[in-house]
KEFILO-749531 format. One record per residue: residue number from 1; x, y, z of N, C-alpha, C, O, CB in turn; chain; residue in three letters. Coordinates in steps of 0.2 Angstrom, whole numbers, padded with zeros to 4 digits. Glycine has a CB too. Example, Ala and Ser with C-alpha at 12.3 -4.5 7.8 and 13.67 -1.06 7.14 Angstrom:
! residues 2
    n  neast  nnorth    nup  caeast  canorth   caup  ceast  cnorth    cup  oeast  onorth    oup  cbeast  cbnorth   cbup  chain  res
    1   0066   -0028   0039    0062    -0022   0039   0066   -0016   0039   0071   -0017   0042    0057    -0022   0045      A  ALA
    2   0064   -0011   0035    0068    -0005   0036   0064    0000   0039   0067    0006   0040    0070    -0003   0029      A  SER
//
This chain:
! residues 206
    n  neast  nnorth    nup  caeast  canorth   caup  ceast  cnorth    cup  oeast  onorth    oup  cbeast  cbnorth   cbup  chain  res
    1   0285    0330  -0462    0291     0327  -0462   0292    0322  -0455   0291    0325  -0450    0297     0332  -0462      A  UNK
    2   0294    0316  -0457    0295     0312  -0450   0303    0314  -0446   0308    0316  -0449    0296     0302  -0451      A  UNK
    3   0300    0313  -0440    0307     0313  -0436   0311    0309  -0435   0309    0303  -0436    0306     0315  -0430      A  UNK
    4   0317    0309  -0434    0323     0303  -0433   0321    0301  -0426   0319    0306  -0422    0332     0305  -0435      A  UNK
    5   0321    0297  -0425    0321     0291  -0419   0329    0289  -0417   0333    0288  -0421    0318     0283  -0420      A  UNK
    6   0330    0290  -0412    0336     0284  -0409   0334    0278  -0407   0329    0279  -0404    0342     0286  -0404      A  UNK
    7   0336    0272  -0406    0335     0268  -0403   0343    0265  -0399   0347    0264  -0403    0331     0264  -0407      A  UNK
    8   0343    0264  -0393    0348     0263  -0390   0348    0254  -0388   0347    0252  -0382    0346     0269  -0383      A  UNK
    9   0348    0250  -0392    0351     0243  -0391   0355    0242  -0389   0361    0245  -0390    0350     0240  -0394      A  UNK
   10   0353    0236  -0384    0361     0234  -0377   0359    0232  -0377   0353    0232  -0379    0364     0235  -0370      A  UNK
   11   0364    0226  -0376    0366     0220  -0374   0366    0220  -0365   0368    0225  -0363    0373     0217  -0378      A  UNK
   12   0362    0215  -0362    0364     0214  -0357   0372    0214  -0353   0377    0211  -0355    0362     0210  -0356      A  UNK
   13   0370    0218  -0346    0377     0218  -0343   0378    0211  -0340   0374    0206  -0340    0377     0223  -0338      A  UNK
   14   0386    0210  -0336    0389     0203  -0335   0384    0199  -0332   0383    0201  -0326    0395     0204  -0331      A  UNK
   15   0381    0192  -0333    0377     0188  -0329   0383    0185  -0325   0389    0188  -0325    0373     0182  -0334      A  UNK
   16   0381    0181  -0321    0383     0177  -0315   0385    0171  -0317   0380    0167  -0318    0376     0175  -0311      A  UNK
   17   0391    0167  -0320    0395     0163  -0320   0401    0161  -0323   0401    0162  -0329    0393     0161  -0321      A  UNK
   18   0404    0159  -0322    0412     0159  -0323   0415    0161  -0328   0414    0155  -0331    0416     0154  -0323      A  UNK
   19   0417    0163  -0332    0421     0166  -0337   0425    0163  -0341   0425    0162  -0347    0424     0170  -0335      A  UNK
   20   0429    0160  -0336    0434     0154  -0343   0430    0148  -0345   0432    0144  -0349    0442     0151  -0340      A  UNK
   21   0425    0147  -0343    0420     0143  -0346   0416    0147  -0352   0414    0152  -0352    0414     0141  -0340      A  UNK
   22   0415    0142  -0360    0412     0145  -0363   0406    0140  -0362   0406    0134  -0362    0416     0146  -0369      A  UNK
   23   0400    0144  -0362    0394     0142  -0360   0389    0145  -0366   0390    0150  -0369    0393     0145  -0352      A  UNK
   24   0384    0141  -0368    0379     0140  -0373   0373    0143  -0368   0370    0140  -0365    0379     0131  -0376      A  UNK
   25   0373    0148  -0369    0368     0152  -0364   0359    0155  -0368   0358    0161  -0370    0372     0159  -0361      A  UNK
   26   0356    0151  -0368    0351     0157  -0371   0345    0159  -0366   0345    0164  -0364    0347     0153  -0378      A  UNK
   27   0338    0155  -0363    0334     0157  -0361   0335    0154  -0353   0332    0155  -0349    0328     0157  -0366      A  UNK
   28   0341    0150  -0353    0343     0150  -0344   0342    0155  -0341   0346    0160  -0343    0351     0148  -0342      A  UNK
   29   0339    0157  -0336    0335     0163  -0333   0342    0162  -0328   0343    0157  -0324    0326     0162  -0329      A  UNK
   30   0347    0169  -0328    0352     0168  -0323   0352    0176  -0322   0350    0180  -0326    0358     0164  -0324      A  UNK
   31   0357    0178  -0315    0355     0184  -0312   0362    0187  -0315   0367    0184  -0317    0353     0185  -0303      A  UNK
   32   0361    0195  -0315    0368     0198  -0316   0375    0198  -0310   0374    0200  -0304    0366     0205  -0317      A  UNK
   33   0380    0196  -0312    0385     0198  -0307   0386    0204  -0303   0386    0209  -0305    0388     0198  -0310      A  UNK
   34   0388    0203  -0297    0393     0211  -0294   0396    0214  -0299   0397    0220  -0299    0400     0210  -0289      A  UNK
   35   0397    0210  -0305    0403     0216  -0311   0396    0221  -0315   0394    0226  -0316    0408     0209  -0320      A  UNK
   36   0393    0214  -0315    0386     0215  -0322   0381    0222  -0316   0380    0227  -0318    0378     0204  -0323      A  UNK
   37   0381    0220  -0312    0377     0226  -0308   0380    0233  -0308   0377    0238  -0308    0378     0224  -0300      A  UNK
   38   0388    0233  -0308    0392     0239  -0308   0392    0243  -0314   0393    0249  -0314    0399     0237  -0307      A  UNK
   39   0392    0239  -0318    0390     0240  -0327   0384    0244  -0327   0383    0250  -0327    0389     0232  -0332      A  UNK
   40   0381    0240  -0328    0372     0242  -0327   0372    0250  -0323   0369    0255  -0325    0367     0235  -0320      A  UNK
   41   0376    0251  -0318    0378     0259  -0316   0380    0263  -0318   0379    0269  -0318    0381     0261  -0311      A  UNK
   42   0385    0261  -0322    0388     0265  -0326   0385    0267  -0334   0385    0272  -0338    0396     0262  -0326      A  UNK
   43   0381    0262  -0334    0375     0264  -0341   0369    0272  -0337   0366    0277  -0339    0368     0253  -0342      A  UNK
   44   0369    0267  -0331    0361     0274  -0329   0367    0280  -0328   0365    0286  -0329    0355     0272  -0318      A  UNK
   45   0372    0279  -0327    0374     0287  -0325   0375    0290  -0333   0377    0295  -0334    0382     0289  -0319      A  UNK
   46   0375    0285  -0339    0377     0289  -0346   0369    0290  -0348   0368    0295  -0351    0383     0283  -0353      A  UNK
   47   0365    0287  -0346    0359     0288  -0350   0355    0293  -0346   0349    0294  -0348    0355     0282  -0353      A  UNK
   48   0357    0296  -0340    0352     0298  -0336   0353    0307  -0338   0349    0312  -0336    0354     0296  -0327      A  UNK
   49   0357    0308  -0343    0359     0313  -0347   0356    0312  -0353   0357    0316  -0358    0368     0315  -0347      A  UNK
   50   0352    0308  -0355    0351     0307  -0361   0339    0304  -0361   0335    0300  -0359    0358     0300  -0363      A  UNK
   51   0338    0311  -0365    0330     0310  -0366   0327    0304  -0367   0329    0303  -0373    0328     0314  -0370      A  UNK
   52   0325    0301  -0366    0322     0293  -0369   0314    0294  -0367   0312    0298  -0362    0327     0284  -0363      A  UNK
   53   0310    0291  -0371    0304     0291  -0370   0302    0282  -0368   0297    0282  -0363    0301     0295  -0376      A  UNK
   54   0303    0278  -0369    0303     0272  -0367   0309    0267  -0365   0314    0267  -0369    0299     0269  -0371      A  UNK
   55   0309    0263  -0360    0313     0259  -0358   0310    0249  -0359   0307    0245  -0356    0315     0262  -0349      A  UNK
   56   0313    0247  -0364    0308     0241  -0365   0314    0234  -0363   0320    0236  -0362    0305     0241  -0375      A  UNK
   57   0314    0228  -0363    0317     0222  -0360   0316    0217  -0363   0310    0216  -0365    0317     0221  -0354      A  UNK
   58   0321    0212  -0364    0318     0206  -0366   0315    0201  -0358   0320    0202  -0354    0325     0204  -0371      A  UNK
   59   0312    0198  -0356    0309     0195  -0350   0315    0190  -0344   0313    0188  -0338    0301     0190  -0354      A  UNK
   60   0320    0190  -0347    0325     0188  -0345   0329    0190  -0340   0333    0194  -0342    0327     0187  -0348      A  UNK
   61   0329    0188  -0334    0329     0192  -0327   0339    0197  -0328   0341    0202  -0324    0328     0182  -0317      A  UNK
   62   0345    0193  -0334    0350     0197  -0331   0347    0204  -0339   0351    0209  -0340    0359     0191  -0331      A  UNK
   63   0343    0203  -0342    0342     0209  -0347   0337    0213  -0343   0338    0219  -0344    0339     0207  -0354      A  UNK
   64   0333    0211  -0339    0327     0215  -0337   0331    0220  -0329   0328    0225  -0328    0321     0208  -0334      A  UNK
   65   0336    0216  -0325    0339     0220  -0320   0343    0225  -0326   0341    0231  -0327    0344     0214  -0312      A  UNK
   66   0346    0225  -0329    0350     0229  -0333   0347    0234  -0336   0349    0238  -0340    0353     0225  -0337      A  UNK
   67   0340    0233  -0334    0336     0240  -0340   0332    0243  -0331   0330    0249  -0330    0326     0236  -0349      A  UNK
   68   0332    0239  -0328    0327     0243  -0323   0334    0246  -0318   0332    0250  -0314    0320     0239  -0318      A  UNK
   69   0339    0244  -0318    0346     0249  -0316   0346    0256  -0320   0347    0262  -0317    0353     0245  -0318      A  UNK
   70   0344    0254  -0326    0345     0262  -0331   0339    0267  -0329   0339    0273  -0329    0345     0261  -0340      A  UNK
   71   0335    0262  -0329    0328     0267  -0329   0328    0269  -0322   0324    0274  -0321    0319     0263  -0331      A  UNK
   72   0331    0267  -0315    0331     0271  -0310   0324    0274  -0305   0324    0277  -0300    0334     0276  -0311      A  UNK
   73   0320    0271  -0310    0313     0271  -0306   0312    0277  -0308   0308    0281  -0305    0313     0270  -0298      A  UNK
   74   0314    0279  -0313    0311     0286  -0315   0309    0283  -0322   0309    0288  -0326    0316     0293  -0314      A  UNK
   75   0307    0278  -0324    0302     0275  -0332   0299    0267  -0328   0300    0265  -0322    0310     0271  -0342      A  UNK
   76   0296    0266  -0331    0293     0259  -0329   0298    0256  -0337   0299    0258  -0343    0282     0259  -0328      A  UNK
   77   0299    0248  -0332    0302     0245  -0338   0297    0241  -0344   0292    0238  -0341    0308     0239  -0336      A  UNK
   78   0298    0241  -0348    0291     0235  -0353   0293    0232  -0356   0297    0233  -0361    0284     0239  -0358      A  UNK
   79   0291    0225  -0352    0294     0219  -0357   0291    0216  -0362   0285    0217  -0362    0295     0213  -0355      A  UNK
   80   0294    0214  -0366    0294     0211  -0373   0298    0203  -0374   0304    0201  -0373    0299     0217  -0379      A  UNK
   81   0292    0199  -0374    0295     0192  -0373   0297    0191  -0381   0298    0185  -0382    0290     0185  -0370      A  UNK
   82   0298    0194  -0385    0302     0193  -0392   0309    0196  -0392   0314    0194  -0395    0297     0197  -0399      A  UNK
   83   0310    0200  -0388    0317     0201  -0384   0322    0196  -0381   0327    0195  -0378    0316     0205  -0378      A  UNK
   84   0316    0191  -0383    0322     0187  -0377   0327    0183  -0381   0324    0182  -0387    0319     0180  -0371      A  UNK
   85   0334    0180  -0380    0338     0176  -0382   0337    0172  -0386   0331    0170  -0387    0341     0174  -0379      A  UNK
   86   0342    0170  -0391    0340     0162  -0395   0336    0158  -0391   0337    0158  -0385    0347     0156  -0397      A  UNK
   87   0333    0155  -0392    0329     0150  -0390   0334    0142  -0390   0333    0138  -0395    0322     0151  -0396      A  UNK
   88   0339    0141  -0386    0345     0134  -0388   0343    0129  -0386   0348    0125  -0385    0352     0134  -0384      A  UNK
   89   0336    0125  -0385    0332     0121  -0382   0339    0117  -0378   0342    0120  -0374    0327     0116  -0387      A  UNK
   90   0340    0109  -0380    0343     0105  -0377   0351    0107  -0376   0355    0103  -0374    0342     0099  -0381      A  UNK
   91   0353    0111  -0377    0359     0115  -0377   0361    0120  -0372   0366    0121  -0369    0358     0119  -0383      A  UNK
   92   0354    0122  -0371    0357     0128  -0366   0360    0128  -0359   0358    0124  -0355    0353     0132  -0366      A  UNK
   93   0364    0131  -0358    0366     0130  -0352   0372    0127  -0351   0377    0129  -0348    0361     0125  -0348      A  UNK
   94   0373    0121  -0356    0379     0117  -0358   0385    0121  -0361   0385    0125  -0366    0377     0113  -0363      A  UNK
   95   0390    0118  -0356    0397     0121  -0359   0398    0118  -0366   0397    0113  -0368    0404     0119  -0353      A  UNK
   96   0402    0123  -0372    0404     0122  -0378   0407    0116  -0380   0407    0113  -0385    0406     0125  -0379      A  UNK
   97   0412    0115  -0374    0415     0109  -0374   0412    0102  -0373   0413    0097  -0376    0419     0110  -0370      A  UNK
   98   0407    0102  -0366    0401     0098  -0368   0396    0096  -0373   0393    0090  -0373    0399     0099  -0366      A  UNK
   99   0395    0102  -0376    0390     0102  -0383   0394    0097  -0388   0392    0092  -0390    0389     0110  -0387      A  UNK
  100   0401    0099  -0390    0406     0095  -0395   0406    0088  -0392   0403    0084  -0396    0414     0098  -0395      A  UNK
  101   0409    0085  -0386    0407     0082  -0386   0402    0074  -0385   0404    0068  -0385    0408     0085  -0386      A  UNK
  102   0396    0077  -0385    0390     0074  -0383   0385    0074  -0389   0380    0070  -0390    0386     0078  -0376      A  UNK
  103   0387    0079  -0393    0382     0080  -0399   0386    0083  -0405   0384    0088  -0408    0377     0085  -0398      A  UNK
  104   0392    0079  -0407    0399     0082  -0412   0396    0083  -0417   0396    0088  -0419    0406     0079  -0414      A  UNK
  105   0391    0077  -0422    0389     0078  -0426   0383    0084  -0427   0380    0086  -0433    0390     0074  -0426      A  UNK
  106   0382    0085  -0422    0373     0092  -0422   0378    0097  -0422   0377    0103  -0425    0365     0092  -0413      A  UNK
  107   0385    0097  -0418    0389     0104  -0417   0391    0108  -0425   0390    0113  -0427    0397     0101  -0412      A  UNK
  108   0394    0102  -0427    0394     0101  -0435   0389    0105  -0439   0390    0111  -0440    0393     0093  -0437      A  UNK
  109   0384    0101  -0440    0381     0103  -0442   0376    0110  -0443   0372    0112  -0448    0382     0099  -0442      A  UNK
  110   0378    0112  -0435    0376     0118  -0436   0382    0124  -0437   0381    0130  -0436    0372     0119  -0431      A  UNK
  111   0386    0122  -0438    0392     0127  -0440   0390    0128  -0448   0390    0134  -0451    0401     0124  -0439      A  UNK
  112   0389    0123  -0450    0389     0122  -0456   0382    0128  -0459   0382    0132  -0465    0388     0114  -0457      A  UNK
  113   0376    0128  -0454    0370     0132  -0460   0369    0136  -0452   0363    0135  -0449    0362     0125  -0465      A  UNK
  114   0374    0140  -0448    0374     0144  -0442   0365    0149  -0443   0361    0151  -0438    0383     0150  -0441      A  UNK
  115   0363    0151  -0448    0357     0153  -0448   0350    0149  -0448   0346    0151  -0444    0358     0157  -0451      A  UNK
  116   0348    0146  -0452    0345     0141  -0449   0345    0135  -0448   0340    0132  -0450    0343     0142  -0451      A  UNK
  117   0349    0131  -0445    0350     0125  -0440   0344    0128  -0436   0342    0134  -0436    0359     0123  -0436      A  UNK
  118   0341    0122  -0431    0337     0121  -0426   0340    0114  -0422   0342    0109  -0424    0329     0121  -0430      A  UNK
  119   0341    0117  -0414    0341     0114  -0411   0337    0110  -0407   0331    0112  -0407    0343     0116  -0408      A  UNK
  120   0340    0104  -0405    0331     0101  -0402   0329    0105  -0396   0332    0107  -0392    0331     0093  -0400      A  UNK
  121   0323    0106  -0397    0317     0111  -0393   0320    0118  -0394   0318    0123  -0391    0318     0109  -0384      A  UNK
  122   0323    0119  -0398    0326     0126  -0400   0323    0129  -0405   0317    0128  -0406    0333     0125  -0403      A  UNK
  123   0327    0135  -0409    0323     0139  -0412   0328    0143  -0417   0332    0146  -0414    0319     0146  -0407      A  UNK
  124   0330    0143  -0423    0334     0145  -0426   0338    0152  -0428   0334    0156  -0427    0331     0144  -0429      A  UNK
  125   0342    0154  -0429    0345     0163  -0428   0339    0165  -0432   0336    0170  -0431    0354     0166  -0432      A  UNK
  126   0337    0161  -0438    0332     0164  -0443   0327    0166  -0441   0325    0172  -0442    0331     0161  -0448      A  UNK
  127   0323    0159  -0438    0316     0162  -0432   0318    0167  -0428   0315    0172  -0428    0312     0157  -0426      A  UNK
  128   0322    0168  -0424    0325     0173  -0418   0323    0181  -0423   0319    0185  -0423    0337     0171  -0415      A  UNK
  129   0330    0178  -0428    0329     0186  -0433   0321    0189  -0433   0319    0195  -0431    0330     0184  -0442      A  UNK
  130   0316    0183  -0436    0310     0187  -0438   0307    0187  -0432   0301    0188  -0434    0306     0184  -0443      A  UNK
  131   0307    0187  -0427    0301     0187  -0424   0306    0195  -0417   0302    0198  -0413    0298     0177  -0421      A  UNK
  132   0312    0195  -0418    0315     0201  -0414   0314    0207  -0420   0313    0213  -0418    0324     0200  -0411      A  UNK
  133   0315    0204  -0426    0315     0213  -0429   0307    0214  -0429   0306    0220  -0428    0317     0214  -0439      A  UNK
  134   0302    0211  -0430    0294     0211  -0429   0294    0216  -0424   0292    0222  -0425    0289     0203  -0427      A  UNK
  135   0296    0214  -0419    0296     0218  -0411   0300    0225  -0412   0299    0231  -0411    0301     0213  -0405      A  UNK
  136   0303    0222  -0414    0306     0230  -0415   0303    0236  -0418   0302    0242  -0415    0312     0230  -0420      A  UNK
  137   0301    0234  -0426    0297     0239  -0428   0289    0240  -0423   0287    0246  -0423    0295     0237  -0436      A  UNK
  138   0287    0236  -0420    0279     0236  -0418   0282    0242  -0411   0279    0247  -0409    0274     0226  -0415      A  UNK
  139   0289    0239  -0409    0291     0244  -0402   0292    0250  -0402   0292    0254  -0397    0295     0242  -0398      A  UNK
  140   0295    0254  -0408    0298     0258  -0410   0294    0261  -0414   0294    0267  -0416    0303     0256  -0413      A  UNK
  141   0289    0257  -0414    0282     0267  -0418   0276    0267  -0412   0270    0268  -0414    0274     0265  -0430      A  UNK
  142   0277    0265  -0405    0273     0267  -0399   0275    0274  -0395   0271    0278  -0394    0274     0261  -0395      A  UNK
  143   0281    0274  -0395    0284     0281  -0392   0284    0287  -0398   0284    0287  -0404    0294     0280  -0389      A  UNK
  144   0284    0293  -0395    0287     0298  -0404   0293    0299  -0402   0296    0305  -0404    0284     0308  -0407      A  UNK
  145   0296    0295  -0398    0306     0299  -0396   0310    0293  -0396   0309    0287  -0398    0308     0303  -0385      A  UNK
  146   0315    0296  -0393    0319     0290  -0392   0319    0285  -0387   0319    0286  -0381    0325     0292  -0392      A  UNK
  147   0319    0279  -0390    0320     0274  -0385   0325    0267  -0384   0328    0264  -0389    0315     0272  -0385      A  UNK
  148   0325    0266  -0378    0331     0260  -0377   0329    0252  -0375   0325    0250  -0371    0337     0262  -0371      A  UNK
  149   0332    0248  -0377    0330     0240  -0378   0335    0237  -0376   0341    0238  -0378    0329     0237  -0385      A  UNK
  150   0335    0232  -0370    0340     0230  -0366   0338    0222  -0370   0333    0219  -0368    0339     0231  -0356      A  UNK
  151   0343    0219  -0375    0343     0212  -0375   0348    0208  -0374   0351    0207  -0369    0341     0210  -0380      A  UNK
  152   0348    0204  -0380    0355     0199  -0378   0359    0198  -0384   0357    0201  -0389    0354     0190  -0377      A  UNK
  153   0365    0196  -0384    0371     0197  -0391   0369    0193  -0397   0371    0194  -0402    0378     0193  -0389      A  UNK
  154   0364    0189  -0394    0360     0184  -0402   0355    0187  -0406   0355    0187  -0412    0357     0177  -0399      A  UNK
  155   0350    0189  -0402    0346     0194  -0403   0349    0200  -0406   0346    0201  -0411    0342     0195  -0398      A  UNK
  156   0352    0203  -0404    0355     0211  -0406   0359    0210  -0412   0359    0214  -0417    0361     0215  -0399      A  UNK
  157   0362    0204  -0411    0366     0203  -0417   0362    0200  -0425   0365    0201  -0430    0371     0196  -0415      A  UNK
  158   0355    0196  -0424    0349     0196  -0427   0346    0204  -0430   0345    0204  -0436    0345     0192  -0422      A  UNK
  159   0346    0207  -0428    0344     0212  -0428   0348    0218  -0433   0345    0221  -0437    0344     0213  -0423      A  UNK
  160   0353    0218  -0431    0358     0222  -0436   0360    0219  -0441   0363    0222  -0446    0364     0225  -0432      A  UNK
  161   0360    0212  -0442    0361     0210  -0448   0356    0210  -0454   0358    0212  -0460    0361     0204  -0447      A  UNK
  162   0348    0209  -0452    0344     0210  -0455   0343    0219  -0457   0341    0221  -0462    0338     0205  -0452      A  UNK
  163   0345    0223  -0454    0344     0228  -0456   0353    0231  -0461   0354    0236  -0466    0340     0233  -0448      A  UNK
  164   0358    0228  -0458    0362     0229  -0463   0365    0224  -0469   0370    0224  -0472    0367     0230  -0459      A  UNK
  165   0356    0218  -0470    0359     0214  -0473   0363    0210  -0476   0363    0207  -0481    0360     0215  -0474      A  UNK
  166   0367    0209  -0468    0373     0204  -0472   0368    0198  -0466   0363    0200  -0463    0384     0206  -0470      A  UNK
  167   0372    0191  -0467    0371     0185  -0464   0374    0186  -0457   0379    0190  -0457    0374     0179  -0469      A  UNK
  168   0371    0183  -0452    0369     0182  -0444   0376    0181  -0444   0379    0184  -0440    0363     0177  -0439      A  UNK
  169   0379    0176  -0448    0386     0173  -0447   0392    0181  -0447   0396    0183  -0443    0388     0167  -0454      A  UNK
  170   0391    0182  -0451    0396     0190  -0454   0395    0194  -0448   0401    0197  -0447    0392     0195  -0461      A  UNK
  171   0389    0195  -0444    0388     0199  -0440   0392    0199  -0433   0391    0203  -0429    0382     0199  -0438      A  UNK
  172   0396    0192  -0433    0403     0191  -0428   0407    0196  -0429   0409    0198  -0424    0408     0184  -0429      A  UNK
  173   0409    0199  -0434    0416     0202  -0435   0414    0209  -0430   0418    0213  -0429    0419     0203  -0445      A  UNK
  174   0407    0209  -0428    0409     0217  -0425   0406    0213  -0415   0402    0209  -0413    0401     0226  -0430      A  UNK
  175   0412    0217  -0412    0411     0216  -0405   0405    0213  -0402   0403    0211  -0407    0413     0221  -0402      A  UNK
  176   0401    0212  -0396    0396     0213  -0392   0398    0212  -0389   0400    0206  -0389    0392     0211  -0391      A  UNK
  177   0401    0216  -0381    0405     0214  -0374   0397    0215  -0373   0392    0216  -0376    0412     0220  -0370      A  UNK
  178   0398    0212  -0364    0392     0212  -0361   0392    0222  -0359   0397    0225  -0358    0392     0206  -0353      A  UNK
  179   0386    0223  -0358    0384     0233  -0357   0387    0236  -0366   0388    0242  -0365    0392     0238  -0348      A  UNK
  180   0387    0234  -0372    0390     0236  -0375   0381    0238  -0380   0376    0235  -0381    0396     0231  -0378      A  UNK
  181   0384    0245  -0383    0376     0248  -0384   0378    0249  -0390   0383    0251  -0392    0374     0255  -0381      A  UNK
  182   0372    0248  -0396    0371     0249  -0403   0367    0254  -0404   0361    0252  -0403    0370     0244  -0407      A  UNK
  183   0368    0260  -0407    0364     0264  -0408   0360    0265  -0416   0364    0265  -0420    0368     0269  -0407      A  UNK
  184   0353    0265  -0418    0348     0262  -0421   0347    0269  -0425   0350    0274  -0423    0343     0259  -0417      A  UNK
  185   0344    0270  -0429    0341     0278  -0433   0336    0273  -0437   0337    0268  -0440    0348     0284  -0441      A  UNK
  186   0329    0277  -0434    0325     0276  -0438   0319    0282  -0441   0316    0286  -0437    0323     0270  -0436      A  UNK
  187   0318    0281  -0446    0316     0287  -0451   0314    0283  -0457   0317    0279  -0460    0322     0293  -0452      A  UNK
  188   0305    0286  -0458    0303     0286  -0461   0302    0279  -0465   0302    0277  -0471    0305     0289  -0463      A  UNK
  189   0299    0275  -0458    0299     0268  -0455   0306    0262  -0458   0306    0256  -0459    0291     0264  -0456      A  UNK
  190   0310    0268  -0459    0315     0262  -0461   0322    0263  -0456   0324    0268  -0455    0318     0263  -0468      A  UNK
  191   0325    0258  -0454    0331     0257  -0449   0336    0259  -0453   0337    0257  -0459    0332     0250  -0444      A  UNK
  192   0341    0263  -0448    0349     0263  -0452   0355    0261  -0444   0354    0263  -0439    0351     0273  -0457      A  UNK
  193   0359    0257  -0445    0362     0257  -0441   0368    0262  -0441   0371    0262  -0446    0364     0250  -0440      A  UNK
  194   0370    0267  -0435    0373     0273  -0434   0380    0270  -0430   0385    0272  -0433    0368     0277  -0429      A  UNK
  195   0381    0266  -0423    0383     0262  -0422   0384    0255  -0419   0379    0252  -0417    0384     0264  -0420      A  UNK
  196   0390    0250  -0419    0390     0246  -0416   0395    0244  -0411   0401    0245  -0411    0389     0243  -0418      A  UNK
  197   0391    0238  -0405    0395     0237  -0399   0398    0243  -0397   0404    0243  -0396    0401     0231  -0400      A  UNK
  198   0396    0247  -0396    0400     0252  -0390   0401    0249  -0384   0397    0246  -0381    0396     0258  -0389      A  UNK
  199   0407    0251  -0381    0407     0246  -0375   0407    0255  -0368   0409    0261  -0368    0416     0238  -0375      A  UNK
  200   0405    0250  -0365    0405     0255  -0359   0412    0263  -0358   0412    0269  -0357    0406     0247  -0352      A  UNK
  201   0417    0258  -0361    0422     0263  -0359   0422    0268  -0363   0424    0274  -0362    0428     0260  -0359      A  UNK
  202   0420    0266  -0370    0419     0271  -0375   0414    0276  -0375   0415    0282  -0378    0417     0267  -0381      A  UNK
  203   0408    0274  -0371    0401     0278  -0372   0404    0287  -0372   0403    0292  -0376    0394     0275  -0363      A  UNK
  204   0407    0286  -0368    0409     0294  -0367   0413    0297  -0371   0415    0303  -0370    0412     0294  -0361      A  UNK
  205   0414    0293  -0375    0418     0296  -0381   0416    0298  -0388   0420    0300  -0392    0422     0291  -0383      A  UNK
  206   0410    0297  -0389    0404     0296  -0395   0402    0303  -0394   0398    0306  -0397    0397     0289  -0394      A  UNK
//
């Protein structure tokens, strides 16, 4: 008989820039905040009560400080470059309001087919999907225990769609704060989603 797995997926804690700016962020390499840093502690002191056999990351310096905060030097972190964010080529970085715009018609048009549109030099939610769930399963039958995955809201949100099914767009209606954790069950190599977006304040409530 197989054992149940947990898999502890996060979203990265708070990156480093302004807030009331809505920012098109994907593989812009940027560091976590004083908030995002504070966050990231309050994750290691919930999980430092909790058995994990691997700590894995997507290669992206505010997902990667946010997994080696939890792991405390007591795991080594192991990155997975299929962890990493959308791929937003010409986009990224750019405030939303700049994207509208400078490119109203591509803004358009990717509201319109939000799962596969391709940005230029970009990569689709649909590629993002297959190539983060690939990882998932290949990462998730290396340990025999539980383990946790630090990515990003696009990717995580990729992820629980394809295993719940519905469309990457639908997958809006459930939260992702930054530090917010989805808890994974897999058994009998098939995933079931247990929770979502937990946010920091909640964890202690579950």
């Amino acid at each position: 008989m197989n054992s149940i797995k947990k898999v502890f997926l996060i979203r990265h804690c708070r990156p480093q820039f302004a807030e009331n700016v809505g920012i098109c962020l994907g593989r812009k390499d940027i560091p976590l905040s004083k908030e995002g840093i504070a966050e990231a502690e309050q994750l290691k002191r919930y999980f430092s009560n909790i058995s994990l056999r691997g700590i894995y990351s997507s290669p992206l310096i505010r997902a990667r400080h946010t997994a080696e905060i939890i792991a405390d030097n007591k795991m080594n972190v192991i990155i997975r470059n299929d962890f990493s964010e959308l791929n937003m080529g010409k986009w990224d970085g750019m405030s939303f309001a700049e994207i509208k715009e400078k490119y109203p018609l591509e803004y358009i048009e990717r509201g319109k087919d939000f799962q596969n549109y391709t940005v230029e030099d970009g990569e689709s939610m649909a590629d993002c999907q297959t190539r983060a769930v690939k990882e998932l399963y290949n990462t998730v039958q290396e340990t025999s225990g539980d383990i946790l995955i630090v990515a990003h809201a696009g990717v995580n949100r990729a992820i629980i769609s394809e295993i719940l099914g519905i469309g990457i767009k639908d997958s809006f209606a459930f939260k992702h704060e930054y530090g917010s954790v989805n808890i994974l069950a897999f058994e009998n190599k098939t995933f079931k989603v247990l929770n979502i977006g937990i946010s920091i304040s909640e964890l202690n409530k579950i």
